[in-house]
C-alpha positions in Angstrom: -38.1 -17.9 -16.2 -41.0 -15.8 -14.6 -44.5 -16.9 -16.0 -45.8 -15.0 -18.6 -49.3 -12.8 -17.8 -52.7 -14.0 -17.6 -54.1 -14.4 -21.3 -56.3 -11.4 -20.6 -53.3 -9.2 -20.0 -51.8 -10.1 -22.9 -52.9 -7.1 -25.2 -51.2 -3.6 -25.3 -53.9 -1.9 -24.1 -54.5 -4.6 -20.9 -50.7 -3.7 -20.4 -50.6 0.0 -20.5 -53.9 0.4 -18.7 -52.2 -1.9 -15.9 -49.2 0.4 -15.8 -51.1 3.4 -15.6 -53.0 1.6 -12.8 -49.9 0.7 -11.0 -47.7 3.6 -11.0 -49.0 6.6 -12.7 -46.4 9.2 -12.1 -43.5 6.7 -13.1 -42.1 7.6 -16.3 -42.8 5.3 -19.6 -41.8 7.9 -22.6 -38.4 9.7 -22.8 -38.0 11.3 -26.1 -37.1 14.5 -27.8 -40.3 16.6 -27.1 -40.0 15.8 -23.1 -41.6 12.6 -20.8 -44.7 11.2 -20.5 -45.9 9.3 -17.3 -47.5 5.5 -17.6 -50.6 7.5 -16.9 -50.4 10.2 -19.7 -49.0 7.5 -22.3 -52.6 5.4 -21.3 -54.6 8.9 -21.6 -53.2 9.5 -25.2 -53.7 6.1 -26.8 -57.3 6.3 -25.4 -57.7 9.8 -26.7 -56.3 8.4 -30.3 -58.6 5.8 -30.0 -61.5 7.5 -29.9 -60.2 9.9 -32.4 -59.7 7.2 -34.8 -62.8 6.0 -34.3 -64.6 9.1 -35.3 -62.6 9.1 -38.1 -64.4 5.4 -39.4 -61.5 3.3 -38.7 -63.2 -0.3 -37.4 -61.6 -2.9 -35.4 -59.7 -5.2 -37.5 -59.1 -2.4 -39.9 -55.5 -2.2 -41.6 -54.1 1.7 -41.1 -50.6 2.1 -42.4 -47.9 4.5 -40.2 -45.4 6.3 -42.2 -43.2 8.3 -39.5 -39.7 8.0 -38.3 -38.8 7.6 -34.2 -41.4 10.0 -32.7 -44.3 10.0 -30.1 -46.7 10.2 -33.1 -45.6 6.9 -34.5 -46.3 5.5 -31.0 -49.7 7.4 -30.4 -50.5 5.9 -33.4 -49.9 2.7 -33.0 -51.2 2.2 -29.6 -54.1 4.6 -30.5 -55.0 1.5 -33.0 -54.3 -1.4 -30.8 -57.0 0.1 -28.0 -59.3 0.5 -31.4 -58.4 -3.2 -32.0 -57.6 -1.9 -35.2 -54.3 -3.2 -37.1 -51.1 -1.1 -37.9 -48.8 -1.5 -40.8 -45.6 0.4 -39.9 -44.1 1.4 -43.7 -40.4 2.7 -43.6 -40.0 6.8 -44.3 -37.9 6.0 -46.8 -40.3 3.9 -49.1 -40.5 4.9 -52.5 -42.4 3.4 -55.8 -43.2 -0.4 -56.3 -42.5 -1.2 -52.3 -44.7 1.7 -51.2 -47.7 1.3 -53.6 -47.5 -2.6 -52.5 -47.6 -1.7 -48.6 -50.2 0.6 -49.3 -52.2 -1.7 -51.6 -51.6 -5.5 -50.5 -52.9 -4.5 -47.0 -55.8 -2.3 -47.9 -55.1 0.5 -46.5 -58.2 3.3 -46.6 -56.1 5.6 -43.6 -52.3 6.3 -43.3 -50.5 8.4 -40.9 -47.7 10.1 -42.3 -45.3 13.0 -41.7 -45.5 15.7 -44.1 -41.9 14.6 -46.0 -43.4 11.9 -47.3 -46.2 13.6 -49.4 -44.5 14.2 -51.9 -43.9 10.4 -52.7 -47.1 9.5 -52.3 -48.6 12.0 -54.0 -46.1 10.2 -56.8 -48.1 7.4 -57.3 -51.6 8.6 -56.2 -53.2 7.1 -59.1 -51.8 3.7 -58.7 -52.9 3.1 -55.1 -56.2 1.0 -55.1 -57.5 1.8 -51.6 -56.0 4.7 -49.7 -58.8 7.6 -49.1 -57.0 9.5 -46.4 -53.6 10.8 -44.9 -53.5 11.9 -41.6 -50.7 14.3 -42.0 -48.0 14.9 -39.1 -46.2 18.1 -40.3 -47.8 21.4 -41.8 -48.8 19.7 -45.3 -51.8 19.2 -47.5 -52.4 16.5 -50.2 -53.7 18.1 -53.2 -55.2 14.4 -54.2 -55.8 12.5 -51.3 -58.4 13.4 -48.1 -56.0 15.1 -45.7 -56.4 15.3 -41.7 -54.0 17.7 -39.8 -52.5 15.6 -36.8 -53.5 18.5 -35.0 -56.9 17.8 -35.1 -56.6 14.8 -33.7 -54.7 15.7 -30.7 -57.1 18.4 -30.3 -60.2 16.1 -29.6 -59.9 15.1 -26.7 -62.6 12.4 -26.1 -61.4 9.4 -24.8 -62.2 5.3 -25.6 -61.1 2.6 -23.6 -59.5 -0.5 -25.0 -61.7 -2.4 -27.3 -62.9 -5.8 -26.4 -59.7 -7.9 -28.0 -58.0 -10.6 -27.0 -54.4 -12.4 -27.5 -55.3 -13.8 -30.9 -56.6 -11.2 -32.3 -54.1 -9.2 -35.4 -52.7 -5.8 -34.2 -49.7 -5.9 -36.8 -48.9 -6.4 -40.7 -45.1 -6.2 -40.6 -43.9 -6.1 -44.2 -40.7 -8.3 -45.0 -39.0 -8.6 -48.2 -39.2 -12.2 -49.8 -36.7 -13.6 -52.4 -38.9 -14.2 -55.8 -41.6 -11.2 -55.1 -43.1 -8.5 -53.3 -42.8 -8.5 -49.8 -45.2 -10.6 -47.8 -47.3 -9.5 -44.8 -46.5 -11.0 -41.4 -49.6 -11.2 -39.4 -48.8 -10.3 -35.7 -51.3 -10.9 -33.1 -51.4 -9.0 -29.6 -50.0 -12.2 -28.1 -46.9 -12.9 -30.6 -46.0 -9.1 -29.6 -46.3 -9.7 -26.2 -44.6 -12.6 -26.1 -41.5 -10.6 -28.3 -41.7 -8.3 -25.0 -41.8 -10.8 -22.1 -38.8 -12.8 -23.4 -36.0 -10.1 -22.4 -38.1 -9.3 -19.1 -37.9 -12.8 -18.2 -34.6 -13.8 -19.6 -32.9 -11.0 -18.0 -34.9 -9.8 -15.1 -36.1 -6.4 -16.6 -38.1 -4.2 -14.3 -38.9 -0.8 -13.4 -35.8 0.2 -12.6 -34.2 -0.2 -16.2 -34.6 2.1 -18.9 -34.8 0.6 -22.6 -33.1 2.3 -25.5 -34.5 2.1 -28.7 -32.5 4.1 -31.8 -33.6 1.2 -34.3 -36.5 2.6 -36.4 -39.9 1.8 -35.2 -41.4 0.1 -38.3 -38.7 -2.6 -37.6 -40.0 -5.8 -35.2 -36.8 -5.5 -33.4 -37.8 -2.2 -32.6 -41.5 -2.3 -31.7 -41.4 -6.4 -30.2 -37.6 -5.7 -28.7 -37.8 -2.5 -27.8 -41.0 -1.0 -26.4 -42.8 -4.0 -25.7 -40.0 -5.4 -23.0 -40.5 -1.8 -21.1 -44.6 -2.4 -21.5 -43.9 -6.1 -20.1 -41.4 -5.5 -17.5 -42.6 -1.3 -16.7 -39.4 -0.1 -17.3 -39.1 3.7 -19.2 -38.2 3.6 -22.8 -35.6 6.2 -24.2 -36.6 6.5 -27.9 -34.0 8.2 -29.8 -34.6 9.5 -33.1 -31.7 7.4 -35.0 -28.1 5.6 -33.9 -25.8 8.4 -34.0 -22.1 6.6 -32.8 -21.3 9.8 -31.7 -24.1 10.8 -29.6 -24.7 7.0 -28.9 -22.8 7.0 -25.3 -23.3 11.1 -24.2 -27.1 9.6 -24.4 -27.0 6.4 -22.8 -26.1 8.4 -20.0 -27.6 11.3 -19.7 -31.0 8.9 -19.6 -29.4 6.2 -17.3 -30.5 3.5 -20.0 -29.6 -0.3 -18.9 -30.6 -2.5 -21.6 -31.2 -1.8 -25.4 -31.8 -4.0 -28.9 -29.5 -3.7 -31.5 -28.4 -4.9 -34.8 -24.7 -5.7 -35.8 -23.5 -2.9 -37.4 -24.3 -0.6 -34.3 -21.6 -2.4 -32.5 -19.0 -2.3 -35.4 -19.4 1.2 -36.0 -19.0 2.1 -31.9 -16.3 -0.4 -31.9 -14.3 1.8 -34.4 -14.5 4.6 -32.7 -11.5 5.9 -30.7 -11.4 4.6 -27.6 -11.7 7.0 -24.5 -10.7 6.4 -21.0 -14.3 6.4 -19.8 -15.6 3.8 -22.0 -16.7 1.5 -19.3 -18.3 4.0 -17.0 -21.8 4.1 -18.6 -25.3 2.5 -17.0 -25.7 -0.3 -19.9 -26.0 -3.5 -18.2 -27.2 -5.7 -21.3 -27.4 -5.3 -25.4 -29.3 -8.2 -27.6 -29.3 -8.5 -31.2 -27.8 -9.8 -34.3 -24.9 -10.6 -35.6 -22.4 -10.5 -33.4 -18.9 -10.9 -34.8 -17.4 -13.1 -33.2 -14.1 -11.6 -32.8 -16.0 -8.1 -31.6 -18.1 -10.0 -28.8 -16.0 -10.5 -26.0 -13.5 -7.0 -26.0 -16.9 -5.0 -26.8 -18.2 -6.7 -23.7 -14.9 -5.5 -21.7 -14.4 -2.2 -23.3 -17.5 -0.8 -22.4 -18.3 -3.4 -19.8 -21.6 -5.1 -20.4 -22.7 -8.1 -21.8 -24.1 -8.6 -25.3 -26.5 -11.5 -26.0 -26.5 -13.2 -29.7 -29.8 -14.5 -30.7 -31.8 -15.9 -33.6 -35.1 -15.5 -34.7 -37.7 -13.6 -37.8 -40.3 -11.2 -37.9 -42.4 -14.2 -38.4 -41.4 -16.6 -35.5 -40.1 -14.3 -33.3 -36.6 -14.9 -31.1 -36.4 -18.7 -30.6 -33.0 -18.8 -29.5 -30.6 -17.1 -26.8 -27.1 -17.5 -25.7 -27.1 -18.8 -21.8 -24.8 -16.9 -19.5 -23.6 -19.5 -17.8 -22.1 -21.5 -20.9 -22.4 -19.4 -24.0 -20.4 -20.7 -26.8 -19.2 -17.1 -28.7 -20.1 -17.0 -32.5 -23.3 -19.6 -31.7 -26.8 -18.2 -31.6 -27.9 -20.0 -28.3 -30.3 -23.0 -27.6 -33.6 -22.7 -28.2 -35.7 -21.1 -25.8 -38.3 -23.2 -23.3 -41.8 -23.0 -25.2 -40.4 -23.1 -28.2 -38.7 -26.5 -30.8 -35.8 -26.1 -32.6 -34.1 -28.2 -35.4 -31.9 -28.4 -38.4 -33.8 -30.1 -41.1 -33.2 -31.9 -44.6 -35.0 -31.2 -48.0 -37.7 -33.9 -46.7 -37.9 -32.2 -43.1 -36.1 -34.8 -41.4 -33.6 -33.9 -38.6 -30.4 -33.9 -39.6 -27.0 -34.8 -36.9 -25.3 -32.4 -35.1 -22.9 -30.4 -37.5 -24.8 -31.0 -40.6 -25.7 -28.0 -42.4 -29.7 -27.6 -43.8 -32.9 -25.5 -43.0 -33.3 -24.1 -39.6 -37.1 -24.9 -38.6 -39.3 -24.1 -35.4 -42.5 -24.6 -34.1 -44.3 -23.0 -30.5 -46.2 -24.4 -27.7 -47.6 -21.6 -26.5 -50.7 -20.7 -29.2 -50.3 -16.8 -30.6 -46.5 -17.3 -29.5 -45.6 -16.8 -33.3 -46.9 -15.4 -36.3 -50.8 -16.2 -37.8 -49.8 -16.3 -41.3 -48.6 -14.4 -44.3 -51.6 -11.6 -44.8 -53.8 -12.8 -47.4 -51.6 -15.2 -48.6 -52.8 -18.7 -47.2 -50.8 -21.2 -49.9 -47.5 -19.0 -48.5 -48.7 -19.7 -45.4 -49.3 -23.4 -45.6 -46.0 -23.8 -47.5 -44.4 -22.1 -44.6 -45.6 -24.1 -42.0 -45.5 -27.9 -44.1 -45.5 -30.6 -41.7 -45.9 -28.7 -38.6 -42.8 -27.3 -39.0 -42.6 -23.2 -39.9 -39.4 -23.0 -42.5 -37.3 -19.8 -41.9 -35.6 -20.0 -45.0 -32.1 -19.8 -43.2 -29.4 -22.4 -43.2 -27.6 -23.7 -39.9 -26.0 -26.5 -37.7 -26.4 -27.6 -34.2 -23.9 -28.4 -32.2 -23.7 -31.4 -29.7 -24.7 -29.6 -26.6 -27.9 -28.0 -29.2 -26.4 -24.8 -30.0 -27.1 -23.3 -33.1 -25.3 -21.8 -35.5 -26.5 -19.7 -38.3 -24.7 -20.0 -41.8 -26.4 -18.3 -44.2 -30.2 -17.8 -46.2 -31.7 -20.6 -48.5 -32.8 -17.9 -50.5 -32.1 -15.0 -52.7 -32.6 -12.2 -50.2 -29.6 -9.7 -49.3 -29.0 -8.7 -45.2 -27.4 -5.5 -45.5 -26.7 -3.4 -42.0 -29.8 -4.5 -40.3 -32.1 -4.9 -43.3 -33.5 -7.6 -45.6 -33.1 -6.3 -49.1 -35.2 -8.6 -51.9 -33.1 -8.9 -55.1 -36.2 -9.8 -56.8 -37.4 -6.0 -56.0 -33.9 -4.7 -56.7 -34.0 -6.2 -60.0 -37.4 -5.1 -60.7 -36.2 -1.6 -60.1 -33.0 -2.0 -62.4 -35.2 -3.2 -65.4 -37.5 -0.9 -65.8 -34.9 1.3 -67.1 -35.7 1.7 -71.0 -31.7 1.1 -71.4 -31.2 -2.1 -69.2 -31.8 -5.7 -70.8 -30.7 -7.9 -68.2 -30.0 -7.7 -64.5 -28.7 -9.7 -61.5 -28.7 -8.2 -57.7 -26.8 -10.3 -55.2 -25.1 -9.5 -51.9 -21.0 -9.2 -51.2 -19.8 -8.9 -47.9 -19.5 -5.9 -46.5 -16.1 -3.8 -44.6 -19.0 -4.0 -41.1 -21.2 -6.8 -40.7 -23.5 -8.5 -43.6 -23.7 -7.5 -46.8 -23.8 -4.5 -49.6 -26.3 -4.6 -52.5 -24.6 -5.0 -56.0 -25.9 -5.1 -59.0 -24.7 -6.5 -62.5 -26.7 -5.2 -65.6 -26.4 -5.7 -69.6 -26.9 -2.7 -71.6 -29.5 -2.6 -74.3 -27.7 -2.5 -78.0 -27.8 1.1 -78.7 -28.7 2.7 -75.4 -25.9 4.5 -73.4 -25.9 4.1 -69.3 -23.7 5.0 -66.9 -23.2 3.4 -63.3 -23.9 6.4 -61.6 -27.3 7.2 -63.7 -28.4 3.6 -63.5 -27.8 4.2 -59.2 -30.2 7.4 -59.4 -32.7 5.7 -60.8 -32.6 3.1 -58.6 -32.7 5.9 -55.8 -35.9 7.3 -57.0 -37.7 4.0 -57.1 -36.2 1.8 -53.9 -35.8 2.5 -49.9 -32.5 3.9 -49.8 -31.2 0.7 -48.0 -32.1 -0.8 -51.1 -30.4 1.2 -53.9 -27.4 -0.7 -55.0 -24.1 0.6 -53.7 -21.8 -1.7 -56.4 -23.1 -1.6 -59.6 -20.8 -3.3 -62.8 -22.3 -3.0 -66.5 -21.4 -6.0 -67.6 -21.6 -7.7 -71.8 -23.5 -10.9 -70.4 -24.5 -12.8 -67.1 -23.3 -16.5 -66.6 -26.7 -18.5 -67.4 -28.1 -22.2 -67.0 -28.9 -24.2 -70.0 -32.3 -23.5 -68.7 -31.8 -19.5 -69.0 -31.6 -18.8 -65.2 -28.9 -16.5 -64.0 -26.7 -18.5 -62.1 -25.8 -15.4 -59.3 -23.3 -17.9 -57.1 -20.7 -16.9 -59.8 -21.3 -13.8 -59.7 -21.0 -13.7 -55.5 -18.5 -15.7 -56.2 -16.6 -13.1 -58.4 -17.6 -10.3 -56.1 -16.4 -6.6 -56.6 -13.7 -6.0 -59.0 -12.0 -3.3 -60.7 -14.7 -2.9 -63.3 -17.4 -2.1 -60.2 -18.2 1.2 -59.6 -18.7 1.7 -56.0 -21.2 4.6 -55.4 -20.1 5.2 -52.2 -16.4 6.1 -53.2 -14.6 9.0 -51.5 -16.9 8.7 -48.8 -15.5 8.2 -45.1 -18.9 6.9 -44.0 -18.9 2.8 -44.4 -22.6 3.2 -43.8 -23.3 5.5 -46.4 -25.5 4.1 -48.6 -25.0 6.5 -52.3 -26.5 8.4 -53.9 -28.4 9.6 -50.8 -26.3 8.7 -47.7 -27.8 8.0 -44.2 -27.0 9.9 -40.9 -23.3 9.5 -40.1 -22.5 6.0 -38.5 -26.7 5.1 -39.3 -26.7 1.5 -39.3 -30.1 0.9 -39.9 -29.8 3.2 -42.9 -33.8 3.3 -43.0 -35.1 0.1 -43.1 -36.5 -3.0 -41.4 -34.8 -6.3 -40.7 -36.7 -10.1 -40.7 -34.5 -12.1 -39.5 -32.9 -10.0 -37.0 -33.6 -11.4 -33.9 -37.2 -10.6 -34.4 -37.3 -7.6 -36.3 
């Protein structure tokens, strides 16, 4: 592998100003509203910069970015970087509890929004401890919040130059959702996200002639670390399109000439079905990474549309510590660990366990600022993560003989679904505070794609009158969409413990049956997520992903 950058190069702003330096007129941006050059993407973040500054916003200062896959979200965030300011990218699909804890845990004063979400933030105004101002993309006003057009920010056009930050220093809160609360803050400094962005470059000789496509949503880490960083790193463009659309997916690919982009499992499933044509392999894609692959789709994607996909394993936390080698990949494995980085399979005492023997898949760096710094304010989750020098993803695996791993499942009670980490704790929390619901249980079943769909089995009050489909709109109101159960039974009781915990293995073990009521029936769409379905053939359905390959 190529060395990494000098430490002093290893912040966004370094990079971008380097670019600019290097080759102004090459093209960085390719999006919707037209191109911008190395040089004009370096000119806006400075101009945001200094726009941000004039607005208060200090270095170290959390600002939270609510915006879907547009140049704004990316001004944004690399307007705050040169500030040395930290962003916390929020989903546009947040709603209720999860968007009044990514607003509040982080201490957010100054959000950047587009003009949709208002309305659900105005929703819970009076319940959000610390935000004074919205910086609205959109033609919106808050009628209880401090509101700055976008347009006035674009339209100062003072400049500041990167701010005097280093590697170490924080220039992410990525939110992921945890199995027995709300979700915790992952702590990414400008050297973990460089480091997400040199390991494709180096892995699989990126440079400026490739151009990266990104469809996944921006606030995920697969996205952001996987996505634009490699094209920072190795000063290839970056093709950001607005969502996965399987029908647009290839017409776009070409049109841009993109060679390389990040993905998560259900985008391949869901071009996979699609009817084959007789120009399938005539496109410029070179290389895809992500997770899962299924293992049965991995090879004829590969010939179909003839390129070569890369399995991988990794978390928003430690970032992608595993790839499959070309040279002797082992299909359905995630790869051997990559150099710089240890790891193992270990027991309830953290001892390493044989080759084939199932238990907690555990890493550790040996490059500093190579992984996360820590949960955000949350230093006993922190030290529990990282016990005996070993950071504990919370996923189950095996390694083979030659030191492949293989992933088998989570230790804990968090549902993947299409991309996404859904916590059932927050599900749950969502189900019971309906007035007619006494008792609730969300677990994952497999899905007809990859992963899983959210279900939901809930006891009904004596007295009180709930349907499925009622039950699923008020879930819709109060989660993300990729959130809000798609199987919901109402059920008499729950199968406890003698200690009065829900014992959800029977219930995954029981699955769906003919008592479920499947909100997304007499849809065509397996991606649909009901009452409130996502873009046709949308994998990512809105949401964000931990242990997605790094996202």
């Amino acid at each position: 592998m190529r060395p990494k950058h000098d430490i002093a190069l290893r912040t966004l702003g370094a990079m971008l100003e380097r670019n600019a330096a290097e080759d102004p007129e090459r093209p960085f941006l390719i999006d919707e509203a037209g191109t911008l050059s190395r040089a004009e993407t370096a000119l806006l973040a400075r101009r945001l910069a200094g726009a941000f500054g004039r607005l208060g916003i200090a270095k170290g200062e959390t600002v939270a970015i609510m915006l879907e896959n547009r140049r704004e979200l990316l001004a944004s965030w690399f307007g705050l970087a040169y500030r040395g300011a930290v962003e916390v990218p929020i989903s546009p699909a947040s709603v209720g509890e999860h968007l009044i804890h990514t607003l509040n845990h982080p201490r957010c004063e100054t959000a950047v929004v587009q003009s949709d979400c208002l309305p659900r933030i105005e929703e819970v105004a009076g319940r959000l401890e610390w935000l004074k101002r919205l910086v609205v993309v959109g033609d919106a006003t808050a009628k209880r919040l401090q509101t700055v057009p976008w347009s006035a920010l674009q339209a100062d056009g003072a400049e500041a130059g990167p701010a005097e930050v280093g590697y170490s220093d924080p220039v992410a809160v990525l939110y992921t959702s945890g199995a027995t609360g709300p979700a915790k803050g992952v702590v990414v400094s400008q050297g973990h996200h460089y480091t997400n962005g040199y390991q494709p470059t180096a892995l699989f000789d990126l440079d400026p002639s490739d151009t990266i496509y990104v469809c996944l949503p921006l606030h995920h880490n697969m996205a952001q670390g996987y996505g634009v960083w490699p094209a920072i790193v190795s000063g290839a463009a970056l093709r950001l399109a607005k969502r996965f659309d399987a029908e647009a997916f290839w017409p776009d690919v070409r049109a841009h000439g993109a060679t390389a982009f990040p993905f998560v499992g259900a985008m391949l499933v869901l071009l996979a079905k699609r009817a084959e044509q007789t120009n399938d392999g005539e496109n410029p894609l070179r290389l895809g990474f992500g997770v899962p692959i299924p293992a049965a789709l991995h090879e004829p994607f590969e010939e179909r549309f003839d390129l070569r996909l890369v399995h991988c394993y990794g978390s928003t936390e430690a970032t992608i510590v595993t790839w499959q080698r070309e040279d002797d990949r082992v299909v359905g494995s995630v790869g051997r660990a990559l150099p710089g980085y240890d790891v193992d399979v270990l027991d309830a005492d953290d001892q390493p366990l044989p080759a084939g023997q199932l238990g907690q898949i555990c890493t550790r760096p040996h490059d500093a600022y190579s992984m996360f710094s820590g949960y955000f304010r949350d230093p006993d989750r922190t030290a529990r993560a990282f016990r005996n020098l070993w950071f504990h993803t919370g996923d189950r695996g095996w390694l083979d003989e030659a030191g492949n791993l293989w992933f088998s499942d989570r230790l804990d009670d968090v549902i993947r679904r299409l991309g996404e980490t859904v916590s059932s704790w927050e599900v749950e929390q969502a189900v019971l505070a309906h007035p007619a619901v006494q008792l609730a249980a969300a677990f994952g079943v497999p899905s007809e794609l990859v992963e899983e769909e959210v279900m939901v089995a809930a006891v009904v009050r004596d007295g009180f009158q709930l349907s499925a489909a009622d039950l699923r709109t008020w879930c819709a109101a109060r989660l993300p969409r990729y959130a809000t159960p798609r199987f919901i039974e109402l059920v008499s009781s729950l199968p406890m413990t003698s200690t009065g915990k829900i014992e959800k293995f029977k219930l995954r073990e029981r699955g769906v049956s003919d008592a479920t009521d499947d909100g997304r029936a007499g849809t065509a769409d397996p991606a649909a997520g009901a009452p409130r379905a996502a873009p046709a053939g949308d994998p990512t359905d809105g949401g964000r992903s931990t242990a997605d390959g790094g996202g």
